[in-house]
LODRENDO-920080 format. One record per residue (C-alpha): residue number from 1; residue in three letters; x, y, z. Coordinates in steps of 0.001 Angstrom, whole numbers, m for minus. Layout:
% residues N
NUM | Ala | X | Y | Z
...
This chain:
% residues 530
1 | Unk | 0 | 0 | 0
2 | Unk | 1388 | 3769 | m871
3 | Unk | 2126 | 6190 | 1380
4 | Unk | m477 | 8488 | m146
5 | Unk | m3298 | 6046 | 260
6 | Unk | m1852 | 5372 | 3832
7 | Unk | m2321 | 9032 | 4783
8 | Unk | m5400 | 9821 | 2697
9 | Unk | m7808 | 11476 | 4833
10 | Unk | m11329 | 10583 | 5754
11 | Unk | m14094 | 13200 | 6413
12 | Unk | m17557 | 12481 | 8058
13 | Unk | m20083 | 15420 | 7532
14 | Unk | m22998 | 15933 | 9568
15 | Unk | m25670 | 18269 | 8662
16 | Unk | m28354 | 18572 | 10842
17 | Unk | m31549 | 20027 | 8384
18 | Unk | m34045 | 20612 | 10879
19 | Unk | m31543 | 21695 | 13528
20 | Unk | m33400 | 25537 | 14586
21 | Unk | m36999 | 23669 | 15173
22 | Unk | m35045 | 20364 | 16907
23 | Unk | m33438 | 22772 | 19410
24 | Unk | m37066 | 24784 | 20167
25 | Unk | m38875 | 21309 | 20489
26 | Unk | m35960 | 19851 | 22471
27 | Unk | m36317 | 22960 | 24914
28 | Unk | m40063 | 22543 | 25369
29 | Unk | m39865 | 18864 | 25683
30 | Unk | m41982 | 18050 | 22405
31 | Unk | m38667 | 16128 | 21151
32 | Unk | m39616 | 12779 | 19233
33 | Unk | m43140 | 13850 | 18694
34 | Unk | m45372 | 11227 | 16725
35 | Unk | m46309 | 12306 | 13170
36 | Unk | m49917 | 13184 | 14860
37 | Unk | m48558 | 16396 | 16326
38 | Unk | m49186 | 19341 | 15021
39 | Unk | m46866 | 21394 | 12683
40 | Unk | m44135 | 23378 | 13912
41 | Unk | m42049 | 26006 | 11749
42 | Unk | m39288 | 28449 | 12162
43 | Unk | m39841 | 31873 | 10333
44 | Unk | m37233 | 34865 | 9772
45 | Unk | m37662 | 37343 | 8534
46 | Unk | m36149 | 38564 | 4380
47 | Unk | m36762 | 41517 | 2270
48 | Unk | m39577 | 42891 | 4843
49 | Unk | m41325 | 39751 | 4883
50 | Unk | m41973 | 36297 | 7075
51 | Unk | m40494 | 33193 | 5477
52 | Unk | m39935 | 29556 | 6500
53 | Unk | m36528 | 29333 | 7995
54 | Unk | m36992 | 25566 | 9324
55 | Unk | m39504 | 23506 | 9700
56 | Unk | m40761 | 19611 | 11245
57 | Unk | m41178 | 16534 | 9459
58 | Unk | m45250 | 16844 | 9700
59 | Unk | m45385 | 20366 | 8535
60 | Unk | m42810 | 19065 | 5358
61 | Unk | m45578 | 16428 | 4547
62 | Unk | m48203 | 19386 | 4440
63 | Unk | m46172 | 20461 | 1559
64 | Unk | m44684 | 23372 | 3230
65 | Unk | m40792 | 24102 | 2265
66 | Unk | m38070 | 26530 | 3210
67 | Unk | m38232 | 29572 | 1716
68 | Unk | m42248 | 30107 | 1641
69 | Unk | m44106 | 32799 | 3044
70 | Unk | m45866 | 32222 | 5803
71 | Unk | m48686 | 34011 | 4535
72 | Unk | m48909 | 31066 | 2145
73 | Unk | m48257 | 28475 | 4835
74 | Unk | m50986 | 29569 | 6837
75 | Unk | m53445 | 29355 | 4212
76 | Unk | m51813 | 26319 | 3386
77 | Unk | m52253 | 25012 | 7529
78 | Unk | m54290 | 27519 | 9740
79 | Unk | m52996 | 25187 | 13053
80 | Unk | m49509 | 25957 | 12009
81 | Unk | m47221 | 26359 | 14839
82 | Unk | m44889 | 29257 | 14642
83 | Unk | m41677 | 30212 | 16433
84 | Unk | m39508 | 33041 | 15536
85 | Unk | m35970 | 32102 | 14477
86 | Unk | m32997 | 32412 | 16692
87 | Unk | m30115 | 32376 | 15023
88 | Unk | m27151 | 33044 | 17880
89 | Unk | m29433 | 30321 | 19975
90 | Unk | m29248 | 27626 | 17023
91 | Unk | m25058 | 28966 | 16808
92 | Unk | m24813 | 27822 | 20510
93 | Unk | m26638 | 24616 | 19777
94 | Unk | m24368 | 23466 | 16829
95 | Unk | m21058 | 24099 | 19191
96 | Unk | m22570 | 22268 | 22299
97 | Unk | m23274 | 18927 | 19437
98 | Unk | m19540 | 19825 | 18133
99 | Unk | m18224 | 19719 | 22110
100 | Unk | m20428 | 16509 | 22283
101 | Unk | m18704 | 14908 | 18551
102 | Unk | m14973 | 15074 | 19893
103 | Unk | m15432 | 12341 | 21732
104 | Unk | m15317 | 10349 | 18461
105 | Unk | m12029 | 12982 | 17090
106 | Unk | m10296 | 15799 | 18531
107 | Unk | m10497 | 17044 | 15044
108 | Unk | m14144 | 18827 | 14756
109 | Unk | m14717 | 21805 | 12074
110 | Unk | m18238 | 24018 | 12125
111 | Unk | m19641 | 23602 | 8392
112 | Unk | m22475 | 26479 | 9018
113 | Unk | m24896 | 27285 | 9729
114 | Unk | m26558 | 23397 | 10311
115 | Unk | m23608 | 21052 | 9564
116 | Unk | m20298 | 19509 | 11290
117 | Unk | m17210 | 18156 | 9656
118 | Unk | m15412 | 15324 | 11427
119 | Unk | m11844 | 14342 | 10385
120 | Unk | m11852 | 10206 | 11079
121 | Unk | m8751 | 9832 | 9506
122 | Unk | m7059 | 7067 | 11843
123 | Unk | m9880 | 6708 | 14772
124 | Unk | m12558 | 4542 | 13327
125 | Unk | m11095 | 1668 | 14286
126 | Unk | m12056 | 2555 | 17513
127 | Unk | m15517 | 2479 | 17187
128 | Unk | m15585 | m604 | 15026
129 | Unk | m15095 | 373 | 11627
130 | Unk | m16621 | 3576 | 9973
131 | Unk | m20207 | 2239 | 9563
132 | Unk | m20346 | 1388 | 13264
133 | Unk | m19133 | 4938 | 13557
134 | Unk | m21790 | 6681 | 11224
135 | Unk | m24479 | 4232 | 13181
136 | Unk | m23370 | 4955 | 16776
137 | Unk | m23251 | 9453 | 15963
138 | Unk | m26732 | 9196 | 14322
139 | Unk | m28651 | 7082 | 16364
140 | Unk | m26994 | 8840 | 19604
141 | Unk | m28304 | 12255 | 17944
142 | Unk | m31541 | 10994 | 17012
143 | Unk | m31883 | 10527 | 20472
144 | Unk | m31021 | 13708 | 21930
145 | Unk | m34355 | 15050 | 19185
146 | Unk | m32164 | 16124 | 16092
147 | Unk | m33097 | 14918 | 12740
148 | Unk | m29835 | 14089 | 11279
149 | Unk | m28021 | 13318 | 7933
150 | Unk | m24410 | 11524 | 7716
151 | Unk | m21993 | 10539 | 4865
152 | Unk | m17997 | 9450 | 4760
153 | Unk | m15945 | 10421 | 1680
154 | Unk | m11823 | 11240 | 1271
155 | Unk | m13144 | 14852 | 877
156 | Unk | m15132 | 16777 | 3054
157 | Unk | m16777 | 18575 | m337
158 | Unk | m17569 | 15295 | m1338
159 | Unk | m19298 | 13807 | 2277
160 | Unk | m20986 | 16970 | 2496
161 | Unk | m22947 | 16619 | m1158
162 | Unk | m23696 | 12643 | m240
163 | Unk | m25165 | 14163 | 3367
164 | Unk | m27442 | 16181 | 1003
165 | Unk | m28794 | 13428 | m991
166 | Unk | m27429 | 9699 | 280
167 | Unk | m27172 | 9787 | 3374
168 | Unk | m25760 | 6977 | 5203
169 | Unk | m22839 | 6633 | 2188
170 | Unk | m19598 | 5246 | 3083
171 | Unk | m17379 | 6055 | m325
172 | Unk | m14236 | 3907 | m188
173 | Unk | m10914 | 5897 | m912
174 | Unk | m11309 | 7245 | m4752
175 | Unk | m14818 | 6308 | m5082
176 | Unk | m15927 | 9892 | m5001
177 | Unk | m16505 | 10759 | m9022
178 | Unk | m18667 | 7441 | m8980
179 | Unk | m20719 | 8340 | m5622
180 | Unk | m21654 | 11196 | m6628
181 | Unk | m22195 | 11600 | m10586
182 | Unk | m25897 | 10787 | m10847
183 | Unk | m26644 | 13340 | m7625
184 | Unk | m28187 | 16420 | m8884
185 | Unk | m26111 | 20127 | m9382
186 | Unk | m28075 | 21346 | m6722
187 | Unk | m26273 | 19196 | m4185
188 | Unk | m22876 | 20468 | m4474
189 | Unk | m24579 | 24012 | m3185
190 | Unk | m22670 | 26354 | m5174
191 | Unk | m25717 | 28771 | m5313
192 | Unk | m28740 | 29423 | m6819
193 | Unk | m27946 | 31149 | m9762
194 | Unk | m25011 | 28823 | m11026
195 | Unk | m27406 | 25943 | m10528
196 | Unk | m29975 | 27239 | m12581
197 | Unk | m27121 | 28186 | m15311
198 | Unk | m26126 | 24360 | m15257
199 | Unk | m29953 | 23481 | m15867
200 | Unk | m30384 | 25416 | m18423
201 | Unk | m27375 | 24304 | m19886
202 | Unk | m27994 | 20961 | m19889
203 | Unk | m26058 | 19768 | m16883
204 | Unk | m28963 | 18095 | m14528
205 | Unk | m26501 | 16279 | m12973
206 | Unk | m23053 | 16413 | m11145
207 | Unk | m21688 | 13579 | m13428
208 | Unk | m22667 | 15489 | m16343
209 | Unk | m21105 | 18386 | m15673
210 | Unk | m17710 | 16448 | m14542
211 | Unk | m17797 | 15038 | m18360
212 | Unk | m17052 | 18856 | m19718
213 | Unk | m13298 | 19707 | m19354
214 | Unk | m12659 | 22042 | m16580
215 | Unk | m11086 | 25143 | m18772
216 | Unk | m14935 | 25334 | m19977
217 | Unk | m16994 | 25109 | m16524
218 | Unk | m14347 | 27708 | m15380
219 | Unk | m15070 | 30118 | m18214
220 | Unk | m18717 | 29866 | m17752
221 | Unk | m19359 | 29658 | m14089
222 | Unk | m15732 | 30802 | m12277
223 | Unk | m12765 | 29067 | m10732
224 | Unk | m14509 | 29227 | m7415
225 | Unk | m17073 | 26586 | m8781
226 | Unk | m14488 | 24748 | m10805
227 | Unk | m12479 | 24047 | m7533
228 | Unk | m15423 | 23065 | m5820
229 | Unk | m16489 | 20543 | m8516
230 | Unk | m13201 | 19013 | m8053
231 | Unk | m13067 | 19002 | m4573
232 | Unk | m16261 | 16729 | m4953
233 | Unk | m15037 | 14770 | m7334
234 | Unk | m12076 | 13921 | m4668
235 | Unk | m9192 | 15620 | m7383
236 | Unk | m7680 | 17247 | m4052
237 | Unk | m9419 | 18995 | m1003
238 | Unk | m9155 | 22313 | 1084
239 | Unk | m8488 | 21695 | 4815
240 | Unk | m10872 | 21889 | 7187
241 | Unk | m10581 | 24337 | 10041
242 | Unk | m10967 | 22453 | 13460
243 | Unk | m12542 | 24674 | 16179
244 | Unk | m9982 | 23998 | 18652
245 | Unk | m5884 | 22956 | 17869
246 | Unk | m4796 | 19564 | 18364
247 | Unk | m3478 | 18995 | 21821
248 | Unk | m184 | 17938 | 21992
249 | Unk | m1248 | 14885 | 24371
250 | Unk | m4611 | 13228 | 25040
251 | Unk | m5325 | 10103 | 27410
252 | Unk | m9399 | 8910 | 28044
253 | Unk | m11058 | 6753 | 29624
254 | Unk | m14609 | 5097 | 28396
255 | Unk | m16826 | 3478 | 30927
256 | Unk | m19614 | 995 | 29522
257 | Unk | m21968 | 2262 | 32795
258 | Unk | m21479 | 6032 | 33417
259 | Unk | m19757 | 7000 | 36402
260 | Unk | m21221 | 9951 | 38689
261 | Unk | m19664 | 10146 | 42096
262 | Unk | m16721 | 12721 | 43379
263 | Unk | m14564 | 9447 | 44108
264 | Unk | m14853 | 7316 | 40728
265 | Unk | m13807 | 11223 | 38919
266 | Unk | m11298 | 11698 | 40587
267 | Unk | m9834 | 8147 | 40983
268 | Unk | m10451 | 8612 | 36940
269 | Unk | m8437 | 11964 | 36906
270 | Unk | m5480 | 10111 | 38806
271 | Unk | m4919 | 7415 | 36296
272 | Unk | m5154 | 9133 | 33411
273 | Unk | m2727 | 11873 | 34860
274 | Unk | m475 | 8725 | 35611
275 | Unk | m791 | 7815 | 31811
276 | Unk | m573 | 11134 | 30144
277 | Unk | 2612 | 11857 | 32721
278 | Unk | 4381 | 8382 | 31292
279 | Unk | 3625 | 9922 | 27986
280 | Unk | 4987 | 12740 | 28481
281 | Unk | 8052 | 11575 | 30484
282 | Unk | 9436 | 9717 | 27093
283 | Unk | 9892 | 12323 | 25111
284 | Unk | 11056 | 14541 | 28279
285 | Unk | 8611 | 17196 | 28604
286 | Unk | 6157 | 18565 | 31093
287 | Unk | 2645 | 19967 | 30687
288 | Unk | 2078 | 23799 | 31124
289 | Unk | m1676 | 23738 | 30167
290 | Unk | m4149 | 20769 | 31291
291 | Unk | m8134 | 19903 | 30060
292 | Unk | m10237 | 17646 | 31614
293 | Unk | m13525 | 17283 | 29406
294 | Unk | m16583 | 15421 | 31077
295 | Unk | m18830 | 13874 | 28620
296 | Unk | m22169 | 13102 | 30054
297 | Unk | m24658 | 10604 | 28971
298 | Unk | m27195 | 13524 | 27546
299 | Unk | m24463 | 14996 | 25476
300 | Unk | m23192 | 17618 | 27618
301 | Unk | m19911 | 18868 | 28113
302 | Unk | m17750 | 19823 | 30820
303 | Unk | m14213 | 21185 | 30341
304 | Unk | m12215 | 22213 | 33091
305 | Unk | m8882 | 24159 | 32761
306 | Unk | m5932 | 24492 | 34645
307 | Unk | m2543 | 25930 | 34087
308 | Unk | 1115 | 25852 | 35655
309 | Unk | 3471 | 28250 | 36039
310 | Unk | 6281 | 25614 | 35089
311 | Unk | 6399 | 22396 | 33834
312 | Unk | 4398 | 19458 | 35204
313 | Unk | 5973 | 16184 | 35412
314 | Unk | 4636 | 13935 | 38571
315 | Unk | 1103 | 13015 | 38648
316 | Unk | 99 | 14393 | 41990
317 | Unk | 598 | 17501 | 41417
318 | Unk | m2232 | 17509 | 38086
319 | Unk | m4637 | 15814 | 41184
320 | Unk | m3849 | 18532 | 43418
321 | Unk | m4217 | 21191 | 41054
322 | Unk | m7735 | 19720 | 39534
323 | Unk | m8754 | 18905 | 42900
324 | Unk | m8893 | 22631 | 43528
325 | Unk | m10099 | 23856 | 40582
326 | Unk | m12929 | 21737 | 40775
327 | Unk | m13591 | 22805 | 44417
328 | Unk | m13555 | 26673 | 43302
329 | Unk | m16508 | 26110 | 40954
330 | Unk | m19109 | 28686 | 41052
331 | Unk | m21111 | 26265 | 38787
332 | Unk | m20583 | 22540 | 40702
333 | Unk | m19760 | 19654 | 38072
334 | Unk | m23167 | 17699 | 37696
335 | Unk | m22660 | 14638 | 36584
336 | Unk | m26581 | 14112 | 35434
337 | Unk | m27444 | 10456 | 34528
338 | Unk | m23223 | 10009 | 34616
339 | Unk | m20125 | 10706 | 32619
340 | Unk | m19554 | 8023 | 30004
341 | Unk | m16364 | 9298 | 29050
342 | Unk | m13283 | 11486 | 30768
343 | Unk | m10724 | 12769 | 28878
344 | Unk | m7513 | 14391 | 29916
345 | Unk | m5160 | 16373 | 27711
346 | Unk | m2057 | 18667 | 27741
347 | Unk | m2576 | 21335 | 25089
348 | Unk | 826 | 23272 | 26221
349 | Unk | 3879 | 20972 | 27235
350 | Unk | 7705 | 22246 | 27113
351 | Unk | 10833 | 20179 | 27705
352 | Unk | 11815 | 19710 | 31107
353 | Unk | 15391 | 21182 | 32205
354 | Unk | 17170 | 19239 | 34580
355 | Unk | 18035 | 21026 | 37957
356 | Unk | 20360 | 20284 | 40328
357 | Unk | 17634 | 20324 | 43192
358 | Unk | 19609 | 18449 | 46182
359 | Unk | 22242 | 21103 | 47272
360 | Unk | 20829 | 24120 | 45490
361 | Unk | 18343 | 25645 | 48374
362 | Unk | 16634 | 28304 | 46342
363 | Unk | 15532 | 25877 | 44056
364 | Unk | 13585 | 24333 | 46132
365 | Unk | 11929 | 27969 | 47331
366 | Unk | 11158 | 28268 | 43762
367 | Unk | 9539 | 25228 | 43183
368 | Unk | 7603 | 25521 | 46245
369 | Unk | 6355 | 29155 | 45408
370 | Unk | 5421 | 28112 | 41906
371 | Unk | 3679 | 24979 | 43289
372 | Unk | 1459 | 27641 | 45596
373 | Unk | 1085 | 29981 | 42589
374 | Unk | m429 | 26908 | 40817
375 | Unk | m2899 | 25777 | 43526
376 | Unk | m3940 | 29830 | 43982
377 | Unk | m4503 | 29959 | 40495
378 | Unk | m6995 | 26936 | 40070
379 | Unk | m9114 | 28076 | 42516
380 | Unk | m9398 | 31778 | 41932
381 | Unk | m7911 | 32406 | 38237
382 | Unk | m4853 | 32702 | 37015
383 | Unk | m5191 | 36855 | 36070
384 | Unk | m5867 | 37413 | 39599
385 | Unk | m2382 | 35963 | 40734
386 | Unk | 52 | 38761 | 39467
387 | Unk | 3813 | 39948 | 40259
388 | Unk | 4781 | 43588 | 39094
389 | Unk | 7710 | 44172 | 37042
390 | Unk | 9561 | 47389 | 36381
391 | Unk | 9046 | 49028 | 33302
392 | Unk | 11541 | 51688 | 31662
393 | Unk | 9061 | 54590 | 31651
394 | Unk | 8849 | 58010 | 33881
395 | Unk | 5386 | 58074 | 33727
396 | Unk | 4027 | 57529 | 37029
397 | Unk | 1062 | 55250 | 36401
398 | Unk | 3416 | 53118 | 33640
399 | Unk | 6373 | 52562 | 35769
400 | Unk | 4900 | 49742 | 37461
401 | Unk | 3307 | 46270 | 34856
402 | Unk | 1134 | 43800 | 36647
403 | Unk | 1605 | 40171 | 34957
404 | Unk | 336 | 36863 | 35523
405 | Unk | 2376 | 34851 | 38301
406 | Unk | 2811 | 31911 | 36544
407 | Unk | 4015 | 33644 | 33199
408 | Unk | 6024 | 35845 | 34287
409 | Unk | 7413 | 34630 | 38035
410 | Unk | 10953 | 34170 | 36935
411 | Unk | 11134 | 37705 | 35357
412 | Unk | 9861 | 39480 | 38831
413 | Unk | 12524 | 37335 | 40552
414 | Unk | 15421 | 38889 | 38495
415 | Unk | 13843 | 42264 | 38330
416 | Unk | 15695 | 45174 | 39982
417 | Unk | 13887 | 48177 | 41087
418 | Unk | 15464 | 51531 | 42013
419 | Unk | 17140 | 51522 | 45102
420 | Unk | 15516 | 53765 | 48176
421 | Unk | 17970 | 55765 | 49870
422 | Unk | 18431 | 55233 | 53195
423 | Unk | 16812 | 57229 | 56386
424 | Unk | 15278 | 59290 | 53420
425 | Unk | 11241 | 59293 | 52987
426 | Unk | 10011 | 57820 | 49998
427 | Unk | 9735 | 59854 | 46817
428 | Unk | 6631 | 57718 | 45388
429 | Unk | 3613 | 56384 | 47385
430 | Unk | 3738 | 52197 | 47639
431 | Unk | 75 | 52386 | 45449
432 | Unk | m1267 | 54843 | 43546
433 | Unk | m4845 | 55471 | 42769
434 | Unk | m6411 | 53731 | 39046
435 | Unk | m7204 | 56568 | 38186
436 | Unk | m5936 | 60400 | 39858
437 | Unk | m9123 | 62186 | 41673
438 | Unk | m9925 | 65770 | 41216
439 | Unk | m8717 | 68389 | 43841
440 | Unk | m10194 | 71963 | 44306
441 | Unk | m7440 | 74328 | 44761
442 | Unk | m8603 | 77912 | 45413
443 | Unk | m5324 | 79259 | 44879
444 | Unk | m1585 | 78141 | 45079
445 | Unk | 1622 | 79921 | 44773
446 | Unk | 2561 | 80819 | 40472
447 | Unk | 4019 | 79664 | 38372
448 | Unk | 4662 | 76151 | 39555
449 | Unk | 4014 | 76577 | 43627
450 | Unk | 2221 | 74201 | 45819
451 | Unk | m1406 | 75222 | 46744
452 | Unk | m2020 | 76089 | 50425
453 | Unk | m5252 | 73998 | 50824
454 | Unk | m7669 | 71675 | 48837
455 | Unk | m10527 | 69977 | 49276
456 | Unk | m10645 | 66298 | 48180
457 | Unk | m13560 | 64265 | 48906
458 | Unk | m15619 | 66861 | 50306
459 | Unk | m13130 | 67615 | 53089
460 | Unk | m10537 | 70429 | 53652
461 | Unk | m6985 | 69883 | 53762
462 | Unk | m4819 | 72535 | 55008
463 | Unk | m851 | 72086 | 53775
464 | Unk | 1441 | 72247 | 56372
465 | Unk | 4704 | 70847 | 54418
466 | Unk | 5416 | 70599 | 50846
467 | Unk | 8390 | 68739 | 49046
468 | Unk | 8387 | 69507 | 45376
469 | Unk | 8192 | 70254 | 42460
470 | Unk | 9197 | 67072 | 40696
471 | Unk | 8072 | 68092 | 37024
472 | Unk | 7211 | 65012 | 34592
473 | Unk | 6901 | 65713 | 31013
474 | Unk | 4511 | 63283 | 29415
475 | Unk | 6122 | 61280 | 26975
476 | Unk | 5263 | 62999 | 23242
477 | Unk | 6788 | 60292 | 21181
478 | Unk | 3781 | 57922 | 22336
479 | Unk | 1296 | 60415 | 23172
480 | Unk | 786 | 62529 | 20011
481 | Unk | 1895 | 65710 | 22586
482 | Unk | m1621 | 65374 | 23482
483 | Unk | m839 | 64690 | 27528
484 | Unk | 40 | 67944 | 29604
485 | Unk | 3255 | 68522 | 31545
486 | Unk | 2739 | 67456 | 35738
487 | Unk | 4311 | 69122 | 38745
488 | Unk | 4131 | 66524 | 41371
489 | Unk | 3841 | 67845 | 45180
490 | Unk | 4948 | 65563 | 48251
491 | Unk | 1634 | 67538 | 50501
492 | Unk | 1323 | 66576 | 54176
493 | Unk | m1994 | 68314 | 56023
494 | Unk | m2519 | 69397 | 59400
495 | Unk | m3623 | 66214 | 60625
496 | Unk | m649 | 63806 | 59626
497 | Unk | m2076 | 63037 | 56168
498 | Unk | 918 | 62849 | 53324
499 | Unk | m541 | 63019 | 49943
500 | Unk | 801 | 63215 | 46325
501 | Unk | m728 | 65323 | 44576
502 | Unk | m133 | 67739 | 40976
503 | Unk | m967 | 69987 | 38950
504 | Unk | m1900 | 68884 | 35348
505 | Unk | m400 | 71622 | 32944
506 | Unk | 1915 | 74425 | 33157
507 | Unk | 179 | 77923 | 33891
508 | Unk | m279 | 80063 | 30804
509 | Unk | 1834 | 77808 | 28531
510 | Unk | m607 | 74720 | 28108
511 | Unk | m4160 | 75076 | 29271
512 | Unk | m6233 | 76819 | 27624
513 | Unk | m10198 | 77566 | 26810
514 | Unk | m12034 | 77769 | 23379
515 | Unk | m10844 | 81577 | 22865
516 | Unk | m7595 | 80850 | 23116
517 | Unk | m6976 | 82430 | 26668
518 | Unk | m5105 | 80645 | 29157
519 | Unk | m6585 | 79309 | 32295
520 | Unk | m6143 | 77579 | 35464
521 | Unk | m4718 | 74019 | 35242
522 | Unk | m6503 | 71287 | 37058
523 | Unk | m5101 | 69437 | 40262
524 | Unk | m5348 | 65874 | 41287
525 | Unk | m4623 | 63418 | 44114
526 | Unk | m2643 | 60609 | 43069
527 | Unk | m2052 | 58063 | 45402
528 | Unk | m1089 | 58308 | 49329
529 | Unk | 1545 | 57568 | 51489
530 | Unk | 1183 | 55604 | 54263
């Protein structure tokens, strides 16, 4: 066997026609009606008017279609049903089936706005061959309430026409011109008008049209449709786009009854943390960025995050850190009727460097203070764990970056800060405000003088000691010379208070009204000393 046919890919498509009336039926429990029941339709509206944007199996027997007015429909079916479409809700529904399909492949695209493409290539063999596959999706489906349709081709332009038409196909590697030549144009759904343009030509079919040489289909109806006909055809395929990247390790477990207690989870957790750690250990590199995904029996999904501020490489420490995480939830895990599959997966690993960790003392402070970093991180967020590092800015409010811990512990270790003189009061307060708050000064010495009271938060301040000026230009490379000059005052009141305070702009050089006449710069508060 070739290398090519070894590697040739294999694409289930899913389209799910009657997905935005499944998902209103499956939310007021009328999924898997009889035919008795009344019909149910979808309308949106287009060009100022109702149409059918989905609609049930009974009200398709009526004779009702997509696209009709529902003027017409109702005159057609006064009992009809009718819900208003919901496009962002039937969105939402299409990702929660695509969270529920990678239990079958990591490798899940969105084919909107009703369909799913599902790269197989190398996992049906798993499920028992590809028909046991295509059997096991749709009949699980069908029982959640969605009318489904399924095919398998080597392209996914080629399983996506069969889902149109055939469904249920299985086309064997290069059996794709054959499958689908006696399918009509209309399934390839290259648009209205270049359909009708292929009728009228002649071309009822796709294996028709794939008899006239492909210089002449792209002069009459563009490359765009040329490539697609070939696509179909299986003469080459464009990728599809997966809606998350391929982890770099993945370990599961499938249970035959569900499991639904804390203890079988997390005894679940542990061994596949001991698996994906031996996995990891071989080709010497540690995980940085850990999933756990809960599949339940009712085709939710759970996913559960964590992430490490340096490599993982034992197993206890993933238990520990998922054991918090999943004690932090705001929204508890419910297990419903049980999980029937647990899946665990490094989507971030580096290579481990070796450490001399037996003499070397701060090593071990390290690791210990990224170990607690970790465990505060799982259980209130990562973001909210943060270090400060030194930037090279005299801007006040820029001098100072707040990071992630984990990212970025290493850097605040090494970081140096400027050195405080000694027996000398501190020329910056230890935090300053978000943002400065507005002072009234009633008058202060010109041109750049300190003010002799203000009144900040509805109370007086009288100055009793000033240190300053300390005048900060605003940096006009990065701000357009849009930001005024600041004279910074070191202010301490009657009472004991020290405050920072300054003025923002210098007097008759940079503030000034609509006429053109200067006026009194503005004074702020902007942090306090303790």
């Amino acid at each position: 066997m070739s290398a090519s046919s070894v590697n040739r890919r294999r694409i289930l498509s899913l389209w799910l026609p009657r997905l935005p009336i499944d998902r209103i039926q499956r939310f007021l429990g009328n999924a898997g009606l009889g035919k008795d029941s009344e019909p149910s339709i979808v309308v949106i509206k287009d060009n100022n008017a109702l149409v059918i944007h989905a609609l049930d199996e009974v009200a398709e027997r009526l004779g009702l279609h997509i696209g009709q007015p529902l003027a017409n429909a109702r005159a057609m079916c006064p009992d009809l049903k009718v819900f208003d479409a919901d496009t962002v809700a039937d969105a939402k529904t299409l990702s929660d089936i695509a969270d529920w399909c990678d239990r079958f492949t990591p490798l899940v695209a969105l084919d909107a706005p009703h369909g799913l493409f599902l790269d197989i290539t190398g996992c049906a063999h798993l499920f028992g061959g590809e028909a046991a596959l295509l059997r096991t999706l749709v009949r699980a489906l069908a029982r959640q309430g969605f009318a489904v349709s399924a095919a398998i081709a080597g392209t996914s332009v080629c399983a996506r026409t069969l889902t149109r038409q055939a469904t249920g196909t299985i086309v064997a590697d290069g059996g794709e011109a054959e499958a689908i030549s006696r399918l009509p144009v209309s399934a390839l759904g290259a648009g209205e008008a270049i359909t009708t343009g292929l009728r009228r030509a002649g071309l009822k079919t796709i294996g028709d049209v794939a008899l006239r040489s492909s210089h002449e289909i792209t002069a009459r109806f563009g490359a765009r449709f040329s490539t697609l006909l070939a696509h179909a055809l299986g003469q080459g395929d464009a990728p599809i786009n997966p809606r998350k990247p391929l982890p770099d390790y993945i370990v599961e477990k499938r249970f035959a009854e569900p499991i639904a207690t804390d203890t079988m989870i997390a005894m679940t957790l542990s061994r596949l943390a001991e698996t994906l750690i031996a996995s990891m250990e071989k080709q010497g590199k540690g995980a940085r960025r850990l999933e756990a995904a809960f599949f339940r029996t009712d085709g939710v999904v759970r996913t559960i995050m964590v992430e490490t501020g340096r490599p993982v490489t034992r197993s206890a420490v993933i238990d520990r850190l998922f054991r918090e995480r999943l004690d932090a939830l705001a929204d508890p895990l419910d297990p419903g009727f049980g999980f029937d599959m647990v899946r665990l997966s490094a989507s971030r690993t580096e290579i481990v460097m070796q450490e001399q960790r037996d003499l070397d003392a701060h090593v071990h402070d390290n690791d210990e203070l990224a170990a607690l970093i970790d465990r505060i991180a799982a259980r209130i967020g990562g973001k909210r764990v943060v270090v400060h590092l030194p930037q090279d800015t005299h801007i006040p409010e820029c001098a100072v970056l707040a990071a992630p811990a984990q990212h970025h512990l290493a850097a605040a270790m090494q970081a140096e800060w400027p050195a405080r003189a000694e027996s000398e009061p501190p020329l910056r307060p230890l935090r300053l405000f978000d943002r400065p708050e507005p002072i009234k000064v009633p008058f202060a010495t010109v041109p750049d003088g300190p003010p002799h009271q203000f009144t900040w938060r509805r109370a007086l301040h009288a100055v009793v000691r000033v240190e300053g000026p300390e005048r900060i230009a605003m940096e006009w490379w990065r701000q357009d010379g849009k930001q005024l000059t600041r004279d910074y005052f070191r202010i301490e009141d009657a009472e004991g208070l020290r405050f920072w305070i300054f003025r923002d702009g210098l007097y008759e050089g940079e503030v000034f009204d609509d006429e053109g006449k200067p006026v009194s710069p503005n004074w702020y508060v902007h942090g306090l000393f303790a």
